[in-house]
ROLUMBA-151913 format. One record per residue (C-alpha): residue in three letters; x, y, z negated. Coordinates in pm, 1 decimal, always signed. Layout:
! residues N
resn / u / v / w
ALA / X / Y / Z
...
! end
This chain:
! residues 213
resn / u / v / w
UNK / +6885.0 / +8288.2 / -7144.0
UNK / +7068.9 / +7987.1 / -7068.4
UNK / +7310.9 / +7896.8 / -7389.6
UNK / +7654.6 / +7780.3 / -7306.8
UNK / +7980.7 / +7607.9 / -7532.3
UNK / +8300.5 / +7590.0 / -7381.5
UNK / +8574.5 / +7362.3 / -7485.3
UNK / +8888.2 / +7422.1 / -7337.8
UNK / +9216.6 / +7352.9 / -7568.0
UNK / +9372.6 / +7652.1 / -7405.9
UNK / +9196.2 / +7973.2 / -7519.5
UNK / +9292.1 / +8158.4 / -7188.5
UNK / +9076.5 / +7902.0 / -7019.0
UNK / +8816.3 / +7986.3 / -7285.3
UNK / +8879.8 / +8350.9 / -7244.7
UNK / +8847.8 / +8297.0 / -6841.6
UNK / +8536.2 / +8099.2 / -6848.1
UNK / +8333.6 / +8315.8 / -7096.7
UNK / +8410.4 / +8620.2 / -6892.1
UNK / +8241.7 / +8447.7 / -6556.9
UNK / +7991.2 / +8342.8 / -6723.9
UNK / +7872.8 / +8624.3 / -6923.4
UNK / +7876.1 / +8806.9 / -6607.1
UNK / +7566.7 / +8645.6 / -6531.6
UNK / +7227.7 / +8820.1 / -6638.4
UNK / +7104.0 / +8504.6 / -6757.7
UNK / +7352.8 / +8311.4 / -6913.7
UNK / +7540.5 / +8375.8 / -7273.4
UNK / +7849.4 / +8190.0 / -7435.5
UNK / +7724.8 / +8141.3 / -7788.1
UNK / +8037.1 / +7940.3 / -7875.8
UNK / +8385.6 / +7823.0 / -7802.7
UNK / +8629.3 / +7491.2 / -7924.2
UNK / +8917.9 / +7332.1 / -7879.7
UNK / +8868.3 / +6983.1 / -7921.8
UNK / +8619.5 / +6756.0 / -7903.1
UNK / +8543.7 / +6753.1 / -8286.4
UNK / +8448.5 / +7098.1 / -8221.2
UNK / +8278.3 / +7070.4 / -7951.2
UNK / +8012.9 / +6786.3 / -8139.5
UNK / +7989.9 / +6998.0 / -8412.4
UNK / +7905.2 / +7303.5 / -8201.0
UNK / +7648.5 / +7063.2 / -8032.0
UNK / +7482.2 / +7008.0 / -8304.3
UNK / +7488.3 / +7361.6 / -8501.5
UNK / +7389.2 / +7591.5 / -8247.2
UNK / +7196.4 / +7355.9 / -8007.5
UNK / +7349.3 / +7524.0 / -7644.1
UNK / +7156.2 / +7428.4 / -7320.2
UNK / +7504.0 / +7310.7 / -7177.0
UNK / +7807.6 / +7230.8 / -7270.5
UNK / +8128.8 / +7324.1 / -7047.3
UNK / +8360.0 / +7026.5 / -7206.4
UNK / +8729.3 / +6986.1 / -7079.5
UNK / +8826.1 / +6592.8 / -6973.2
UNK / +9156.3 / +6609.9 / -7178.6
UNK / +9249.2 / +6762.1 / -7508.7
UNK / +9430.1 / +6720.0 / -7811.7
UNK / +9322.2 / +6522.4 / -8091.4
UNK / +8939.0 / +6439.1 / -7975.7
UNK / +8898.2 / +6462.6 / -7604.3
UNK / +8625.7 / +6515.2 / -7404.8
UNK / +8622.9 / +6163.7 / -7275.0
UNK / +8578.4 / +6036.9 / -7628.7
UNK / +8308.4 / +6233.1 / -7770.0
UNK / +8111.7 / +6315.6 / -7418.7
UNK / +7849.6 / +6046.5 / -7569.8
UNK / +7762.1 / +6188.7 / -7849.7
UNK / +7739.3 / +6542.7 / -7732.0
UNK / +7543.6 / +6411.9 / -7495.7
UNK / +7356.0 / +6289.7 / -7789.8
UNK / +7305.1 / +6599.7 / -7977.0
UNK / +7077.6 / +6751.2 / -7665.7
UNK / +7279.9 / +6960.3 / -7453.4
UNK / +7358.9 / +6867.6 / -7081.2
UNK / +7718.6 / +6836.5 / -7054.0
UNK / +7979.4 / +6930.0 / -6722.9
UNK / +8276.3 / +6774.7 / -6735.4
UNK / +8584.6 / +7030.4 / -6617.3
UNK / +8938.2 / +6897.4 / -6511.6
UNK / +9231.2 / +7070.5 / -6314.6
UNK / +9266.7 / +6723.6 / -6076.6
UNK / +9043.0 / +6598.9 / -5765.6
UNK / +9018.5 / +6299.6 / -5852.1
UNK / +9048.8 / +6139.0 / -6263.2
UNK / +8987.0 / +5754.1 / -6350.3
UNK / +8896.2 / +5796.0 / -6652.2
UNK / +8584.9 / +6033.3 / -6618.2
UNK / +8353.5 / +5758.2 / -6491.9
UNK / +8325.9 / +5725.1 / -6855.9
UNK / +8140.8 / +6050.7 / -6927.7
UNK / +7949.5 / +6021.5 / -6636.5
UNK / +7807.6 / +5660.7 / -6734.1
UNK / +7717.4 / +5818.1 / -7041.6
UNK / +7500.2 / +6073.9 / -6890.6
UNK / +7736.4 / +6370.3 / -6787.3
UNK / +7544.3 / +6550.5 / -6487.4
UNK / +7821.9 / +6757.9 / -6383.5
UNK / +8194.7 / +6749.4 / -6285.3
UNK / +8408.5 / +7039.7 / -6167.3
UNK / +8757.9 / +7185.7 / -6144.3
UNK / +8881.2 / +7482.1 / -6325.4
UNK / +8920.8 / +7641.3 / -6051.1
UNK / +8606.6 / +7655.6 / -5961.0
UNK / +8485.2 / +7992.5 / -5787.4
UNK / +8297.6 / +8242.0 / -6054.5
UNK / +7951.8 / +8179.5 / -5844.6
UNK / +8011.7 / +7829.3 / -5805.1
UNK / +8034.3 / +7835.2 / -6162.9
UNK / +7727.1 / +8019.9 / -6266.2
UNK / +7562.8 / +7777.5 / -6038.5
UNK / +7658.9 / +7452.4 / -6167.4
UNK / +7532.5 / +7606.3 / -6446.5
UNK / +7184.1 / +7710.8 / -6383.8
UNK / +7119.7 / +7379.3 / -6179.1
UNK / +7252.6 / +7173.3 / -6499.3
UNK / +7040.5 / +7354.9 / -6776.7
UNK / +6737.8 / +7332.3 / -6509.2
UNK / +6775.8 / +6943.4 / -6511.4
UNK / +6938.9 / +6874.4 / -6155.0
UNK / +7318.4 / +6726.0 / -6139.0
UNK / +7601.6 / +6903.8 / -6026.2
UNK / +7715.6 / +6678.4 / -5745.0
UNK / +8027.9 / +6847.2 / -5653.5
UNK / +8102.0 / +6648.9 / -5297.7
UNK / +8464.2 / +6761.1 / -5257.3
UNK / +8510.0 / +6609.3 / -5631.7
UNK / +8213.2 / +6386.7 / -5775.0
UNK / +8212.0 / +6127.9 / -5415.4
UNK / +8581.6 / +6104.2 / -5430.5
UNK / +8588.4 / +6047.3 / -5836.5
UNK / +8259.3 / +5803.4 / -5803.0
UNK / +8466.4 / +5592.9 / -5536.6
UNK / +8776.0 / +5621.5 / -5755.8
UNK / +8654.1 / +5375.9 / -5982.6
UNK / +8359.8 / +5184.3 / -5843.3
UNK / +8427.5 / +4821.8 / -5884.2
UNK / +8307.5 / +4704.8 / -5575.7
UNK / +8362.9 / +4295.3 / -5641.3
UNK / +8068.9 / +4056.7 / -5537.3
UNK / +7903.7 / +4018.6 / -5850.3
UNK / +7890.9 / +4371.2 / -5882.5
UNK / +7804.1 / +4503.1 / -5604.2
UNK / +7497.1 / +4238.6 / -5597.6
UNK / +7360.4 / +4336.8 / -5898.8
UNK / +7344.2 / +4688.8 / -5818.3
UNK / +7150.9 / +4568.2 / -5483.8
UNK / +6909.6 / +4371.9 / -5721.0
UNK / +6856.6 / +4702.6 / -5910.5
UNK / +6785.1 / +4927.1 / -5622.7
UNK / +6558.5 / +4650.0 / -5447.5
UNK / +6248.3 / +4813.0 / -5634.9
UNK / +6331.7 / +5138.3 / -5410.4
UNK / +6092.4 / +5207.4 / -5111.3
UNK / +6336.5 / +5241.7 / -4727.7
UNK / +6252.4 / +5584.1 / -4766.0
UNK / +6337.8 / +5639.4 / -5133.7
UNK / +6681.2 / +5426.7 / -5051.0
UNK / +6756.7 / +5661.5 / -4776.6
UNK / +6699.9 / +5957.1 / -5002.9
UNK / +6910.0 / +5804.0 / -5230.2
UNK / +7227.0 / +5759.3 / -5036.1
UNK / +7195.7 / +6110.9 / -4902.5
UNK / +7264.2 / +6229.7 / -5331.7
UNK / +7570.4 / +5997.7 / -5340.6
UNK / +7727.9 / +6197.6 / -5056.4
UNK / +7721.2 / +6499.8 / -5284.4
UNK / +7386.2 / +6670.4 / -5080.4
UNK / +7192.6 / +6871.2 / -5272.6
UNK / +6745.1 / +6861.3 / -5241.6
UNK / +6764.9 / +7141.7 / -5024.7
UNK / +7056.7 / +6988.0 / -4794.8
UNK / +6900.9 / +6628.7 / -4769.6
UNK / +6547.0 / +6804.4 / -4647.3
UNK / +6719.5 / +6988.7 / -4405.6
UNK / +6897.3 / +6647.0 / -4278.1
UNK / +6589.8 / +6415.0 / -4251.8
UNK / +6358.8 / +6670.5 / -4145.7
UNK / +6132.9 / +6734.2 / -4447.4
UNK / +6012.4 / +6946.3 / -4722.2
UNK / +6243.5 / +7052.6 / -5011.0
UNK / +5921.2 / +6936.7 / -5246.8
UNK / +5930.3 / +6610.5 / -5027.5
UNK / +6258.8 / +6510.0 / -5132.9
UNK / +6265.1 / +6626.8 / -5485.5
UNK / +5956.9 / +6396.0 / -5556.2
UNK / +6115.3 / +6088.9 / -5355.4
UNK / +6444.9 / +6151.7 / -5622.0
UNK / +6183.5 / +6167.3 / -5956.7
UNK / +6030.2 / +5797.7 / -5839.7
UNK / +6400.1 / +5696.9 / -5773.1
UNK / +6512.6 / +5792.0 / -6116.8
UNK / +6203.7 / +5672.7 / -6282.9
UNK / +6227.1 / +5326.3 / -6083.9
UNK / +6582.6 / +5286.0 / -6148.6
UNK / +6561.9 / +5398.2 / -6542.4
UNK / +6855.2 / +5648.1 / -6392.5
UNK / +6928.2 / +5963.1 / -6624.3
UNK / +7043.8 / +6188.9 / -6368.8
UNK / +7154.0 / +6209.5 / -5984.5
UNK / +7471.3 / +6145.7 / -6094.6
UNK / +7414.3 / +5784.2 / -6190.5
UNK / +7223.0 / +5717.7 / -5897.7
UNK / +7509.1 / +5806.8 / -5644.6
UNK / +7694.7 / +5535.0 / -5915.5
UNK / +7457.1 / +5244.1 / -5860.2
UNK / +7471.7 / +5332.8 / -5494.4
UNK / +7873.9 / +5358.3 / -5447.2
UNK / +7821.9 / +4993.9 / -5663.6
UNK / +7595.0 / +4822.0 / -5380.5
UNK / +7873.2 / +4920.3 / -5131.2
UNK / +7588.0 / +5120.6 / -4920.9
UNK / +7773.4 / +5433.7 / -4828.3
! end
């Protein structure tokens, strides 16, 4: 079973997303906050596979204390209500590997989910590539050193690479340059390991930073 908090300030939300996901044979809510002091101490008491932690809340958001639930173990998915939020590049730099809206369909959901707690990022393309190029600082010096860093990369591994910061998914990107599913997902391992990346999700970062898209 996959072990899920939520953190939602507004219990209805709560209410909502424990219903989808329980639906699920293989997934179970084994706690709930409202803030993000109760979300860390959740973290750390009942050790969940993934956390489902709302952007903005009273008192302790999920901005602040993404980091340290991050810390504590479980994978973390941010959840917002808008497109497109400046602030979340925060979470995500600090190892977030997912980012969706509430209103998210139920499968969709369950997904994000299972793809999270299996290890993958949850590239959402209609949300993360429009959020990542929100706030990449694309000046000179910044968009060389993030060149420098992906230099290491093989053309194939680069290519690879700039298929997961358009939002593609292993399967998608084998479809599109005509290769195995296997093929791909062992070109994105030697990316991360090369790169010292913690998930997809900071790759499609450093790429949207070189200016390569």
């Amino acid at each position: 079973m996959i072990r899920v908090v939520v953190v939602d300030d507004e219990q209805l939300v709560r209410a909502g997303l424990r219903l989808i996901l329980e639906a699920a044979e293989d997934i179970t809510v084994v706690g709930e906050a409202a803030d993000g002091a109760g979300a860390l101490e959740q973290a750390h008491r009942l050790r969940p596979d993934v956390v489902l932690l709302d952007v903005r809340m009273p008192g302790v958001d999920g901005l602040t204390v993404a980091p340290d639930v991050i810390a504590a173990g479980p994978k973390v998915i941010m959840l917002t209500t808008f497109d497109v939020d400046e602030y979340v590049h925060r979470a995500l730099r600090a190892g977030a590997v997912g980012f969706l809206l509430k209103d998210t369909p139920p499968r969709e959901l369950t997904a994000a989910v299972r793809t999270v707690a299996a290890g993958n990022a949850m590239l959402a393309p209609t949300v993360t590539r429009r959020l990542i190029s929100s706030f990449a600082e694309r000046g000179p010096a910044r968009r060389d050193a993030a060149r420098r860093r992906l230099a290491p990369l093989t053309a194939r591994e680069l290519e690879i690479v700039r298929e997961v910061a358009r939002g593609l998914g292993n399967a998608e990107i084998a479809r599109r340059l005509a290769m195995s599913e296997a093929t791909v997902k062992a070109h994105v391992s030697r990316a991360l390991a090369k790169l010292q990346a913690g998930n997809r999700v900071q790759l499609a970062i450093l790429v949207h930073d070189a200016d390569l898209l």
